[in-house]
C-alpha positions in Angstrom: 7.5 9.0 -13.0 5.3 11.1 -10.5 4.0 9.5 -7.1 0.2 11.2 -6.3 -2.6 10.4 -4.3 -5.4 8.7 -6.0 -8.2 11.5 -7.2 -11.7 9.8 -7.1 -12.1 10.6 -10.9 -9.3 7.5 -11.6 -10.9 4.9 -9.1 -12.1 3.3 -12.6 -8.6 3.6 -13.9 -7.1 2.1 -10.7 -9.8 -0.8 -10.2 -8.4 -1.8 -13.8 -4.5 -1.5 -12.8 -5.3 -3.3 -9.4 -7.6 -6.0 -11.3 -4.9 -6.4 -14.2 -1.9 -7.3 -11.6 -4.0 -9.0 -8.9 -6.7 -10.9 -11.2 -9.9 -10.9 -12.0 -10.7 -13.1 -8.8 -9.6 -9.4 -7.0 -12.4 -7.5 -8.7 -15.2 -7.1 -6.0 -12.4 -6.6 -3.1 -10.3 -4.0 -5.0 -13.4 -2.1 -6.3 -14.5 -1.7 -2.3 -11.2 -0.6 -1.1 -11.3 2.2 -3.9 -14.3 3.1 -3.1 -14.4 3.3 0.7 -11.1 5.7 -0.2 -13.7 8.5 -1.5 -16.1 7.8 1.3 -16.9 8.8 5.0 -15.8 6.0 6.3 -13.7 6.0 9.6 -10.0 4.8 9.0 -10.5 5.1 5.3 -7.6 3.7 3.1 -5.6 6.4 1.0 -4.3 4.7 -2.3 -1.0 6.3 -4.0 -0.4 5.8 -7.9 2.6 6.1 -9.7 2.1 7.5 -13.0 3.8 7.7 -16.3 2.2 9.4 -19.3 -0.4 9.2 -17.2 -0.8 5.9 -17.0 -0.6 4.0 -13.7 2.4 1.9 -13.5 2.0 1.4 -10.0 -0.3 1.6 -6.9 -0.1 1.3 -2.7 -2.7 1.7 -0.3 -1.9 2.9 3.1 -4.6 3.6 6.5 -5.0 3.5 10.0 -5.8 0.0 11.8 -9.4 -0.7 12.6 -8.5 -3.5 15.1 -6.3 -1.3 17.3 -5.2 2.0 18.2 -1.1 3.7 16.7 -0.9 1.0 14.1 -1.1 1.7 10.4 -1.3 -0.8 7.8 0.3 -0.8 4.0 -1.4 -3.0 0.9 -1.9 -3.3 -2.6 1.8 -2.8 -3.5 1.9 -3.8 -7.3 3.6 -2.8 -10.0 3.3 -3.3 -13.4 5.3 -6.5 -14.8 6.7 -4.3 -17.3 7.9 -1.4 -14.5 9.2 -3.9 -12.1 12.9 -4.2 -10.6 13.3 0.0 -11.1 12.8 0.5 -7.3 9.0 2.2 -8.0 7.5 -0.2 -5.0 10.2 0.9 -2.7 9.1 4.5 -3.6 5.7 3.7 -3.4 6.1 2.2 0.2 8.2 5.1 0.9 5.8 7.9 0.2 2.9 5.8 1.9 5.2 5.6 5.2 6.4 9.3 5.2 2.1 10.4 4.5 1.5 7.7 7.6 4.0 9.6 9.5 2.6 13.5 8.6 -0.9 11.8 9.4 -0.3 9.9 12.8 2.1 12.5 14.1 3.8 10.5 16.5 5.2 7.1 16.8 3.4 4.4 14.8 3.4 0.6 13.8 3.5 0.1 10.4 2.3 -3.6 9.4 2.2 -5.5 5.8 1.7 -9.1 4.6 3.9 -10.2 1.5 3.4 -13.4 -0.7 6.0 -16.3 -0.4 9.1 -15.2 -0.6 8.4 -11.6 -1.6 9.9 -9.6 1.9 13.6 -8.2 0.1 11.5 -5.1 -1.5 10.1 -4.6 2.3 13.7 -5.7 4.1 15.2 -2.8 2.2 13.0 -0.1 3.9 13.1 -1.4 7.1 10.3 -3.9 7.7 11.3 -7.0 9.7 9.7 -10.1 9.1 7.3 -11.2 12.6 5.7 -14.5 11.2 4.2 -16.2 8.3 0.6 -16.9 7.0 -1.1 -19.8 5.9 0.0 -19.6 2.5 3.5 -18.6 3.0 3.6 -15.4 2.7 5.3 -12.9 6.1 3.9 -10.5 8.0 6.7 -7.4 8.2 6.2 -4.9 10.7 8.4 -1.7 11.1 7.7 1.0 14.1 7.8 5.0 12.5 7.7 8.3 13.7 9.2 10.0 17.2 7.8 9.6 20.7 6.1 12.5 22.0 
């Protein structure tokens, strides 16, 4: 398994792994994350793909907070069903979280929002859980990086 960051050649490929996990209902959303990635966008996201073969197995966005200023945000966490339970979304949230801390260079909030009853994957990295959403799902936050 190899851990990369998303080449805009594969944004088809990846709106198709996203869109196969997530849903159809995902479609428009996923496809203009992707594709603010490759554009001049301020606070752009930065997918990561895990690959076997070739073929993504799994896929994590990472990027800075529009809403305020040393807090990063992590999303689209999936894995395929047939990949899952081998610890590759720990090592995708992993890699995005040690990129966050090369790109912030100092000490940052990292923040995430779960479905119901999804936070063990997140507990295990560090994330604690700060509050729930209308649907049940957390919100985990977890602080990164040194003070300067």
């Amino acid at each position: 398994m190899d851990l990369k960051i998303a080449e805009k050649q594969e944004q088809f490929k990846l709106e198709s792994f996203l869109v196969f996990n997530n849903g159809e209902r995902n479609r428009n959303l996923a496809k203009g994350y992707i594709k603010c990635m490759f554009s001049d966008d301020y606070r752009k996201p930065t997918f990561v793909l895990s690959l076997v073969d070739d073929e993504i197995i799994g896929a994590a966005a990472y990027s800075e907070e529009f809403f305020t200023t040393n807090t990063w945000g992590v999303s689209w966490v999936s894995v395929h069903k047939d990949f899952r339970n081998q610890g590759i979304g720990q090592k995708l949230v992993e890699f995005c979280l040690k990129n966050i801390y090369e790109e912030a260079q100092k000490k940052v909030s990292v923040i995430l929002c779960t479905y119901p009853n999804k936070t063990k994957l997140y507990e295990k990295i560090g994330f604690s859980c700060v509050g729930h959403d209308c649907s049940g799902g957390s919100f985990m936050f977890k602080v990164i990086g040194d003070s300067k």
